[in-house]
C-alpha positions in Angstrom: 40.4 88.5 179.8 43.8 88.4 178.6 44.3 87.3 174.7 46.4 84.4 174.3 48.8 84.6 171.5 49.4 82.2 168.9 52.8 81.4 167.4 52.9 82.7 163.8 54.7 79.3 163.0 51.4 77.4 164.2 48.6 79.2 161.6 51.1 78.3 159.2 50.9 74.6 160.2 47.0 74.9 160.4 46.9 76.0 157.1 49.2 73.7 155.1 47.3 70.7 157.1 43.6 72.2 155.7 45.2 72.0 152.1 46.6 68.6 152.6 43.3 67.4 153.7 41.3 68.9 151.3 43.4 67.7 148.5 43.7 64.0 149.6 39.9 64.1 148.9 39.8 64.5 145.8 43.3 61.6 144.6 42.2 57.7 144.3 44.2 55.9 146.5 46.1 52.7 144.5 44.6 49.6 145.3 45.8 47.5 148.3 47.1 44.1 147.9 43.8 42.3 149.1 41.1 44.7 148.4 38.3 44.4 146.9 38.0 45.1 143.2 34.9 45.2 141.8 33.9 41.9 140.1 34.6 41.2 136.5 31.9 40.9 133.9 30.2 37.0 134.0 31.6 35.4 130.7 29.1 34.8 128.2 27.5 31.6 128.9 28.3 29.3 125.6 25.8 28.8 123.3 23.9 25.3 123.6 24.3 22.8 121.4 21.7 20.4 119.5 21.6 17.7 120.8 22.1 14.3 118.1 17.9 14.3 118.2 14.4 15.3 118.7 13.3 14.9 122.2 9.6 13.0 120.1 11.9 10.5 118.6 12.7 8.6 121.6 9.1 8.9 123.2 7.5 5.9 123.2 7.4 2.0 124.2 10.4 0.5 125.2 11.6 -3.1 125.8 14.5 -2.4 128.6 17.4 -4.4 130.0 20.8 -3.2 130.9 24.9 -5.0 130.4 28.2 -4.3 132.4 30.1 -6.0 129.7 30.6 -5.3 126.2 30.0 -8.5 124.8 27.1 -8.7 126.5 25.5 -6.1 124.4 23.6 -8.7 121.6 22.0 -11.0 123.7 21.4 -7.6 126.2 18.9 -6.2 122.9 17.5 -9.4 123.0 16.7 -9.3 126.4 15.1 -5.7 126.3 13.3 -7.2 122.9 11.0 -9.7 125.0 10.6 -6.7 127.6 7.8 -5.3 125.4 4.9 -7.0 127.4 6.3 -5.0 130.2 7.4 -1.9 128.2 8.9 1.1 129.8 7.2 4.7 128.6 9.6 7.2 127.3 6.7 10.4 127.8 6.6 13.6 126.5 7.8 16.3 129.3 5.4 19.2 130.4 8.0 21.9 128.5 9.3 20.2 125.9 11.9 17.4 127.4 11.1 13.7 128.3 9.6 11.7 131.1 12.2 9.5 132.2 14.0 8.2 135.9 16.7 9.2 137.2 19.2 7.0 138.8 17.5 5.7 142.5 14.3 7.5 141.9 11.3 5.8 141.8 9.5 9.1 140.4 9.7 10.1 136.3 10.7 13.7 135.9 11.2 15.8 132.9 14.8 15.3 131.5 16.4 17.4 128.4 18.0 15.9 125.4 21.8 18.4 125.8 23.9 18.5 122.5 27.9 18.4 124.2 31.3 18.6 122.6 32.4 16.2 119.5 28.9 16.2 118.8 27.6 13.7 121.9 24.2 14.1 123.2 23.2 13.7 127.0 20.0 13.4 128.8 19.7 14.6 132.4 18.6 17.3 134.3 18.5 20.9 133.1 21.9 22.3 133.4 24.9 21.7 131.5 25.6 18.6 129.5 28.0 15.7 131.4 26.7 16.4 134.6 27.2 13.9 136.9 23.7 13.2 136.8 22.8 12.9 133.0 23.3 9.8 130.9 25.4 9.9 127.2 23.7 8.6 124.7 26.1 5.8 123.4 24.0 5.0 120.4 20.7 5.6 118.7 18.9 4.1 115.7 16.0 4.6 115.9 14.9 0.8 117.0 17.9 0.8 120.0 19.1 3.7 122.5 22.0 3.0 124.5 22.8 4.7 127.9 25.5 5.1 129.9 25.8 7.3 133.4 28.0 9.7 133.4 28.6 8.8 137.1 31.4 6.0 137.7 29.4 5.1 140.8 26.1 4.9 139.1 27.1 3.6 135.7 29.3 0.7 138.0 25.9 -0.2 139.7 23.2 0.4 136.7 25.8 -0.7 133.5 24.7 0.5 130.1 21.1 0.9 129.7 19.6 -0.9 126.7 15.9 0.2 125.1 14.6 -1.9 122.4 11.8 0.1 120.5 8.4 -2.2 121.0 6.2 -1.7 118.0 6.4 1.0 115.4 9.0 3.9 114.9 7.3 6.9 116.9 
């Protein structure tokens, strides 16, 4: 067998593309314009706020009517007041929140009492407050909680929910 001879000029070229390999794997590479970086840290979720009131103050008996109009509001209360022989029941939720409907449910389920910004208060559905389920509490005494749905459809159907205390203070 004859030996075939290799052009010095090659082994040098073999060599030089060995380094260039070797060293590409050890540089990062800059990022391409549409590749992936890895995510960002999640931002702190922000701490909750109180909400106006107990969840056990507004458990109870309630008179209940509802108005679309605001000077419908005073003969509204007394509407809800001769409700009381029919009373709805505000109950006490299995973990701490209240027994209450939602909007087209014929089912109670355990709502939460959500303190939001400018000091409002909310009752809905776990989650943040102003969902588009929850209600905002428009008013509370004691004796009278006002409603209102945070959803324009809802609230344009339901109006502003009016419960009139029936008996004692809880």
């Amino acid at each position: 067998m004859t030996p075939v001879r290799v052009h010095p000029l090659v082994g040098v070229i073999a060599v030089v593309a060995a380094s260039v390999a070797v060293s590409a794997c050890s540089m990062s590479l800059p990022s391409l314009p549409g590749a992936s970086a890895p995510p960002p840290e999640a931002a702190p979720e922000p701490a909750a706020l109180p909400p106006g009131f107990a969840p056990e103050e507004i458990v109870g008996r309630w008179g209940f009517s509802a108005y679309h109009k605001d000077p419908d509001r005073a003969r509204t209360e007394a509407a809800a007041r001769g409700q009381c022989k029919q009373a709805y029941t505000i109950g006490r939720g299995p973990t701490g929140g209240v027994m209450m409907h939602l909007a087209d449910s014929s089912q109670p389920e355990e709502l939460r009492l959500k303190g939001g910004p400018g000091g409002k208060t909310y009752i809905g559905p776990a989650g943040a407050p102003a969902g588009p389920r929850d209600r905002e509490v428009v008013s509370f005494d004691g004796r009278v909680l006002l409603l209102r749905w945070i959803d324009p459809e809802v609230a344009g159907r339901y109006g502003t929910a009016v419960y009139v205390r029936c008996g004692p203070r809880a």
